[in-house]
TORBAVEX-923159 format. One record per residue (C-alpha): residue in three letters; z, x, y. Coordinates in nm, 3 decimals, always signed. Last residue first. Example, Ala and Ser with C-alpha at 12.3 -4.5 7.8 and 13.67 -1.06 7.14 Angstrom:
! residues 2
@res SER&z +0.714&x +1.367&y -0.106;
@res ALA&z +0.780&x +1.230&y -0.450;
! end
This chain:
! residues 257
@res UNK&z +0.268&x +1.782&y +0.217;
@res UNK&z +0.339&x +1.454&y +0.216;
@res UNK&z +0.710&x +1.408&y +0.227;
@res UNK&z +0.831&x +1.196&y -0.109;
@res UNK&z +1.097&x +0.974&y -0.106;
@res UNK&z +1.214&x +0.804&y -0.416;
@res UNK&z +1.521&x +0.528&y -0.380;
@res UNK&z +1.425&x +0.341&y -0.082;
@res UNK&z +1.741&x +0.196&y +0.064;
@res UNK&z +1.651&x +0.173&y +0.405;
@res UNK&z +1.869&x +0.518&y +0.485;
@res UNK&z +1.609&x +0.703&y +0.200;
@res UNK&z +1.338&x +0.558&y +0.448;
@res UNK&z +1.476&x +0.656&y +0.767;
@res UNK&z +1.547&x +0.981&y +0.629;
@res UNK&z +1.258&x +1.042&y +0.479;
@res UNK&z +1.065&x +0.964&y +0.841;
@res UNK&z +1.291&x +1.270&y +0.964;
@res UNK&z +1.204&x +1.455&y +0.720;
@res UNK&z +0.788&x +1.420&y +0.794;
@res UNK&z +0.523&x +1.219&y +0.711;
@res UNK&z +0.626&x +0.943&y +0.460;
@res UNK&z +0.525&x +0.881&y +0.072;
@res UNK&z +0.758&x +0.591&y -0.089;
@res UNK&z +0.773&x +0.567&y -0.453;
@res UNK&z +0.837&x +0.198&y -0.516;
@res UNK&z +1.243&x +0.178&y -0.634;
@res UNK&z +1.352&x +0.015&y -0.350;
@res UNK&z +1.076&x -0.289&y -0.346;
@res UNK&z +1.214&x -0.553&y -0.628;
@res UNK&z +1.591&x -0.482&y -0.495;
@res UNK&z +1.459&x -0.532&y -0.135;
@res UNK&z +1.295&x -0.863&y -0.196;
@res UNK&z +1.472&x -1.104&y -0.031;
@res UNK&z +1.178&x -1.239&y +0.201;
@res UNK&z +1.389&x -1.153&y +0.558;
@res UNK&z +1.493&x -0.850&y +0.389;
@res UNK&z +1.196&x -0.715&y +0.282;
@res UNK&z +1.042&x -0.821&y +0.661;
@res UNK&z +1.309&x -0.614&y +0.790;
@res UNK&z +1.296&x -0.335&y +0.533;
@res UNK&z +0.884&x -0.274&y +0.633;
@res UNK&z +0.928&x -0.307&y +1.016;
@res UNK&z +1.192&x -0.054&y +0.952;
@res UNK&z +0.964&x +0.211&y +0.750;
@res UNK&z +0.660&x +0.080&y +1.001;
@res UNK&z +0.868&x +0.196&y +1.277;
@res UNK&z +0.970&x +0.520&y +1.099;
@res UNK&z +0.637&x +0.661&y +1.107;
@res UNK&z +0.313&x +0.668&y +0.876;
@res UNK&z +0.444&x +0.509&y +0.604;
@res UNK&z +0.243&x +0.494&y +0.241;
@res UNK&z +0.383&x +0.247&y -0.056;
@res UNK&z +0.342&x +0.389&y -0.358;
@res UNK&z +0.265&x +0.253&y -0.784;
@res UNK&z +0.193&x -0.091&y -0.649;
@res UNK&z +0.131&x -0.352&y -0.839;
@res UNK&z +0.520&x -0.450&y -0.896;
@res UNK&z +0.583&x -0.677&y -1.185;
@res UNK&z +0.829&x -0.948&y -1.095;
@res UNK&z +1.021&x -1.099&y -1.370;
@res UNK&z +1.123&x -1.460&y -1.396;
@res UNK&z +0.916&x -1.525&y -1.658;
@res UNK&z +0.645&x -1.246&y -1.662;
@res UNK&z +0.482&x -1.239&y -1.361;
@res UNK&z +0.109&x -1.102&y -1.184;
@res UNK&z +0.025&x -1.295&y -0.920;
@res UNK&z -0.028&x -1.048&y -0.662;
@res UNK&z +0.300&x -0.832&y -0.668;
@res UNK&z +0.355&x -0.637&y -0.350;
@res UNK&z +0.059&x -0.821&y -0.109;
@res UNK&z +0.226&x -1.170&y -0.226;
@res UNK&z +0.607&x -1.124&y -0.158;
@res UNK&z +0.500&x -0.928&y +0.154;
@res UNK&z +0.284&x -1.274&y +0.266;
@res UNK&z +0.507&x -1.476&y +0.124;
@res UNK&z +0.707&x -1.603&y +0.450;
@res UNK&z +0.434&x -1.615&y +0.724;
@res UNK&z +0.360&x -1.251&y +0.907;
@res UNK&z +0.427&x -1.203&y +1.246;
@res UNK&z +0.364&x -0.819&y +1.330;
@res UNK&z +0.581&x -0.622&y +1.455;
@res UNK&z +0.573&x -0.455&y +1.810;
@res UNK&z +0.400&x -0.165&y +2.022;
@res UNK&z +0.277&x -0.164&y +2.349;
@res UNK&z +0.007&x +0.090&y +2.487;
@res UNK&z -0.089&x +0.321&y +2.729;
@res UNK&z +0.298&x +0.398&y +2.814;
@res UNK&z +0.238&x +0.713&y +3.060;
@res UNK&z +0.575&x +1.023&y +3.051;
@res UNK&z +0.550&x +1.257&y +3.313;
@res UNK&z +0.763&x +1.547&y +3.238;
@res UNK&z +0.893&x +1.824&y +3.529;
@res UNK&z +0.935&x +2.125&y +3.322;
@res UNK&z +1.282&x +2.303&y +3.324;
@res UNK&z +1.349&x +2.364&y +2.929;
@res UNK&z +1.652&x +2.051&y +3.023;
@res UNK&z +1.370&x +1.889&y +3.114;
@res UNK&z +1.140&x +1.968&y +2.794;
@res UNK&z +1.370&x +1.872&y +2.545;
@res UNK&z +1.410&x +1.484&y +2.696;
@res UNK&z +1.100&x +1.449&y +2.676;
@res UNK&z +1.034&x +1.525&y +2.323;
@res UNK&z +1.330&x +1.417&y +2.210;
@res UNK&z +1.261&x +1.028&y +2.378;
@res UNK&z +1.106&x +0.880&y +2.075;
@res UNK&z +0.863&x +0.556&y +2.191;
@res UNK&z +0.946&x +0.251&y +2.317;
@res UNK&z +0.642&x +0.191&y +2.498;
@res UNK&z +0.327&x +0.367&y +2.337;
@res UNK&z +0.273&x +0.753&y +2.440;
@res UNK&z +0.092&x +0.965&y +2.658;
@res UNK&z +0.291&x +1.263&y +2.782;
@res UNK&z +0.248&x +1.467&y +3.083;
@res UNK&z +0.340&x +1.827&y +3.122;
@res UNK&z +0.409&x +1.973&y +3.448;
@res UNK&z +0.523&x +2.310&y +3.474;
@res UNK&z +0.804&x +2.414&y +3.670;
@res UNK&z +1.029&x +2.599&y +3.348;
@res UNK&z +0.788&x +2.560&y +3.108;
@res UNK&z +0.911&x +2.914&y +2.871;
@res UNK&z +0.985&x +2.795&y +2.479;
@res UNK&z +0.695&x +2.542&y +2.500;
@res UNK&z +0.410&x +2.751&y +2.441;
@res UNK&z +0.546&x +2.924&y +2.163;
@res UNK&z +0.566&x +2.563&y +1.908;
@res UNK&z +0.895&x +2.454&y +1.818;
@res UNK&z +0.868&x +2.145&y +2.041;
@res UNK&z +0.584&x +2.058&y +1.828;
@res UNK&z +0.712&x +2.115&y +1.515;
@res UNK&z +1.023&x +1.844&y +1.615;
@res UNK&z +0.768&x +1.575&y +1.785;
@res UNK&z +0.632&x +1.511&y +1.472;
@res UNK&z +0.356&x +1.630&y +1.185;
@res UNK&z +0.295&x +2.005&y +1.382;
@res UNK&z +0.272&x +2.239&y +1.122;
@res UNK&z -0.127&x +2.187&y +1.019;
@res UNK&z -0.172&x +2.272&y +1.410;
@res UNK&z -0.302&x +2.144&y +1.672;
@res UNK&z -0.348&x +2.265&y +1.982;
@res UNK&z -0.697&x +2.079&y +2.135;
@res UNK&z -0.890&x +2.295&y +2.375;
@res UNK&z -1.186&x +2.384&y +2.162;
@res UNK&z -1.050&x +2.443&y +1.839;
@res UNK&z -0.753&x +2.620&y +1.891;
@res UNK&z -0.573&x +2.687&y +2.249;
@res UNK&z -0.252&x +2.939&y +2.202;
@res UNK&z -0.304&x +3.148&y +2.496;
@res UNK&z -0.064&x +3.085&y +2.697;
@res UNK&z +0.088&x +2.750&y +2.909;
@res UNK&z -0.209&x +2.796&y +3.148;
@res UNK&z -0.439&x +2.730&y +2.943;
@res UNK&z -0.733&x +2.998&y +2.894;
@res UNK&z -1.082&x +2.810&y +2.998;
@res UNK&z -1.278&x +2.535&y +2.922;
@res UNK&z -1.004&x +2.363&y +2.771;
@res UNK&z -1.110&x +2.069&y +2.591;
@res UNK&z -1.162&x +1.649&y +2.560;
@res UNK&z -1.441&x +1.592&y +2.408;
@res UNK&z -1.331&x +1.222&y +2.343;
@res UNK&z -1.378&x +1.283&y +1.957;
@res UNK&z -1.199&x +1.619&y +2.027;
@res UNK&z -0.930&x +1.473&y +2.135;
@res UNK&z -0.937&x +1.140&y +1.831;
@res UNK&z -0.918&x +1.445&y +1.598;
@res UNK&z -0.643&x +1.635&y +1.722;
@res UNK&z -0.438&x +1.243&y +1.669;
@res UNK&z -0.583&x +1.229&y +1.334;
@res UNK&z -0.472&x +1.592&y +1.269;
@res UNK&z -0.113&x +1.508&y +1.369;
@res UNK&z +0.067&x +1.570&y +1.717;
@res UNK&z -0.175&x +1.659&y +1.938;
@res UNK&z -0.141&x +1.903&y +2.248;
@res UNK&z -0.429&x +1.881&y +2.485;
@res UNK&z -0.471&x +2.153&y +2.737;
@res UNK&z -0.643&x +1.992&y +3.076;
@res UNK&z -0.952&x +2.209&y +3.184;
@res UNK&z -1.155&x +1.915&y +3.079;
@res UNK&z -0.993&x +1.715&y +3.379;
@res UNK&z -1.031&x +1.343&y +3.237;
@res UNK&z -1.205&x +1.163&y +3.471;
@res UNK&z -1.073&x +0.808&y +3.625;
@res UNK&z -1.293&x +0.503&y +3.696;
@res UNK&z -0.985&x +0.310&y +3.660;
@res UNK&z -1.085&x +0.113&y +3.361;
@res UNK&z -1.259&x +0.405&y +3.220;
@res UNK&z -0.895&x +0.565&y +3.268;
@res UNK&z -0.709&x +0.294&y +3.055;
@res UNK&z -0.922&x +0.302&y +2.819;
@res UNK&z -0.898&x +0.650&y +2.735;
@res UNK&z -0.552&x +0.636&y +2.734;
@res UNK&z -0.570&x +0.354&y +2.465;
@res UNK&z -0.808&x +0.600&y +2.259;
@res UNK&z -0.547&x +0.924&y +2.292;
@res UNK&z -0.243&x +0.731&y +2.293;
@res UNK&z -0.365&x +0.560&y +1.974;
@res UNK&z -0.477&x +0.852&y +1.816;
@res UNK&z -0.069&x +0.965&y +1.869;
@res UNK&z +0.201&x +1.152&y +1.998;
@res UNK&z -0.034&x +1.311&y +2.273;
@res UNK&z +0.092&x +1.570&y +2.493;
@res UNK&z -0.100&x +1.685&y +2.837;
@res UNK&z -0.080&x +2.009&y +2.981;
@res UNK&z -0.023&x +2.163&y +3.312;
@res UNK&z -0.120&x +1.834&y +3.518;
@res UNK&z -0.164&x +1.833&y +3.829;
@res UNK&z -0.552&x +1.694&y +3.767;
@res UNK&z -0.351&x +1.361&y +3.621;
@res UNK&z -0.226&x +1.306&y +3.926;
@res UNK&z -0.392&x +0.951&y +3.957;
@res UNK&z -0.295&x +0.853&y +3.601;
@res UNK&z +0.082&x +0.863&y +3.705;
@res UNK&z -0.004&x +0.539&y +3.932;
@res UNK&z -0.224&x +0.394&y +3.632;
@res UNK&z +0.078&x +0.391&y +3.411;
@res UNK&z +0.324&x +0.214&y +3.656;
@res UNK&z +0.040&x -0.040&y +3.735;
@res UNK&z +0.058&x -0.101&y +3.340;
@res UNK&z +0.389&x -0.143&y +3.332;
@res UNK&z +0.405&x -0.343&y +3.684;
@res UNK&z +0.159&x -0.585&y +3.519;
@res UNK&z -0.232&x -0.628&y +3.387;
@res UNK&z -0.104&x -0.588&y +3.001;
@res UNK&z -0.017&x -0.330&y +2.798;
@res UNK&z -0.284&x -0.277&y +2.524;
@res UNK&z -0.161&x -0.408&y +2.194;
@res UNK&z -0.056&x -0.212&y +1.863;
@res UNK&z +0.081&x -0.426&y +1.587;
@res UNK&z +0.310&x -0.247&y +1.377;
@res UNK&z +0.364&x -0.301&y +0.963;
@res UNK&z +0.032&x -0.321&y +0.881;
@res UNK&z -0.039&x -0.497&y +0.490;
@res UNK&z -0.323&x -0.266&y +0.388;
@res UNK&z -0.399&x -0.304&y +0.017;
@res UNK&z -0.550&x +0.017&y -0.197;
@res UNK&z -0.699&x +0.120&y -0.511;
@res UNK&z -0.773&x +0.492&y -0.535;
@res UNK&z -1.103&x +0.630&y -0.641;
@res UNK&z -1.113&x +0.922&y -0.379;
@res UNK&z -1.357&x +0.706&y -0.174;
@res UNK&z -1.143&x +0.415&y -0.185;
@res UNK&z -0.873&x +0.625&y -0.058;
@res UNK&z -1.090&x +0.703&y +0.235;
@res UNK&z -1.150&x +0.379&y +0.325;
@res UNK&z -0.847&x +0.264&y +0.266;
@res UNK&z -0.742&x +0.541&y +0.515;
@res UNK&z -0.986&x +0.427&y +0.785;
@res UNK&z -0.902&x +0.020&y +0.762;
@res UNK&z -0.539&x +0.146&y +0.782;
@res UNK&z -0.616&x +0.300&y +1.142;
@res UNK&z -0.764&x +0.009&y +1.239;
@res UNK&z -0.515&x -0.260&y +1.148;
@res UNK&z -0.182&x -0.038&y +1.250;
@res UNK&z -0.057&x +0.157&y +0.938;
@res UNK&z +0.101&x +0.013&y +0.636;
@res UNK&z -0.126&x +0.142&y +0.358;
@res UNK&z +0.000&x +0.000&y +0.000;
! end
C-alpha cells in the first residue's frame, strides 16, 4: 500500500508496477494550494526578495511545483544563480525539472552537484541536511525555505541560533483526507475472509513522512482496525519516521535504505 499524496502515489505505483509489484494507493495527506488570503499574500510578499536570497531549501517536490506556481502567478523569475538544497531525490528531481541551477559557485561553498541542486543520497530529512558543510558557518546569510503549512520547525529553528536570517514561504496546505467508514477496512483486506478472520492483502504498507504514519493510525482507529494493521511490515524514510511508526503501534519497521 502507497500512502503518498494522489500524484505522487500515481508515480510510485507506477514504478512498482514496472518492477512487477502489486500496489493500492490509499493517500493519507491531501495537498491543496493555499488560497487567495493573508497566507497566501504573506507568501507572495517574501517572494519579492527572492533575488536576496543566499540559498533556497526545499523539504519537498511539492514545495518545489507549488512554488512554482505561485511565482508564474506573480510573474516572478526564479534567480538561476539561487543554490537549491533538496531534501530527497524526488524533491532534487522536481529542481532540476524546473531548471532551476547555479550558474556559478554558491555562495554558501562549493558544494553544488548536479547543476545547482545539493542533493545528496544522505540527505532523507531535515536532520542530514542540517549536517551538511555548508550549513555549519551562515551566520548573516539568508536562506529561504519553501515548505507546506505546518511543517517541522528544526530546520528553521537550527539555522537562527547558526546566525542566518530564515525566511520561511507556505506554498501549500496540508490536511487529511475524508474518507467514508470502510474505505481503509476495504483497501487493507479486499474481500477476502475466512469466518470472522481478516486476511491482510498487503505484505507492506509504504510512508513517506510521519503525517501520513498519523493520518494512517487515526483513520485505523476511527475504523477499529489497529490490531488487524500493527503487524503489516511498515517501510518509512528515515529514524525519525520509525519512530513515529514504532510509537503508533506498528510492530516491524523497516528504514529504506
Amino acid at each position: 500500500m502507497l500512502t503518498r499524496p494522489m500524484a505522487q502515489a500515481q508515480e510510485w505505483e507506477s514504478t512498482f508496477n514496472a518492477a512487477g509489484i502489486n500496489c493500492v494507493s490509499l493517500p493519507m495527506l491531501t495537498i491543496q494550494t493555499l488560497q487567495l488570503n493573508k497566507d497566501q499574500q504573506a507568501a507572495a510578499l517574501l517572494l519579492q526578495n527572492v533575488n536576496q536570497w543566499d540559498a533556497v531549501i526545499f523539504v519537498s517536490s511539492n514545495a518545489v511545483n507549488y512554488l512554482a506556481a505561485m511565482m508564474d502567478q506573480l510573474s516572478l523569475c526564479w534567480p538561476n544563480s539561487t543554490p537549491c538544497f533538496a531534501i530527497g531525490p524526488t524533491t532534487h528531481q522536481s529542481i532540476l525539472d524546473r531548471g532551476w541551477q547555479s550558474g556559478h559557485s554558491a555562495p554558501l561553498g562549493d558544494y553544488l552537484l548536479n547543476r545547482g541542486a545539493v542533493v545528496s543520497a544522505a540527505i532523507k530529512d531535515s536532520e542530514s541536511l542540517l549536517a551538511l558543510p555548508q550549513f555549519a558557518d551562515v551566520n548573516d546569510k539568508v536562506i529561504g525555505i519553501v515548505r507546506g503549512q505546518g511543517g517541522r520547525e528544526l530546520i528553521q529553528q537550527t539555522l537562527r541560533t547558526r546566525g542566518a536570517k530564515v525566511q520561511t514561504v507556505e506554498v501549500y496546505q496540508r490536511s487529511r483526507p475524508n474518507y467514508r467508514r470502510g474505505k481503509l477496512e476495504a483497501s487493507l483486506f479486499g474481500s477476502e475472509r475466512t469466518g470472522e478472520q481478516r486476511l491482510p492483502a498487503l505484505d507492506a504498507i509504504v510512508f513517506a513522512s510521519g503525517d501520513t504514519v498519523k493520518n494512517f493510525f487515526a483513520l485505523a482507529m476511527d475504523e477499529d482496525l489497529l490490531d488487524q494493521v500493527k503487524d503489516i511490515p511498515v517501510i518509512v524514510p528515515s529514524t525519525r519516521v520509525a519512530s513515529i511508526a514504532r510509537n503508533c503501534a506498528f510492530n516491524y519497521v523497516h528504514v529504506a535504505a
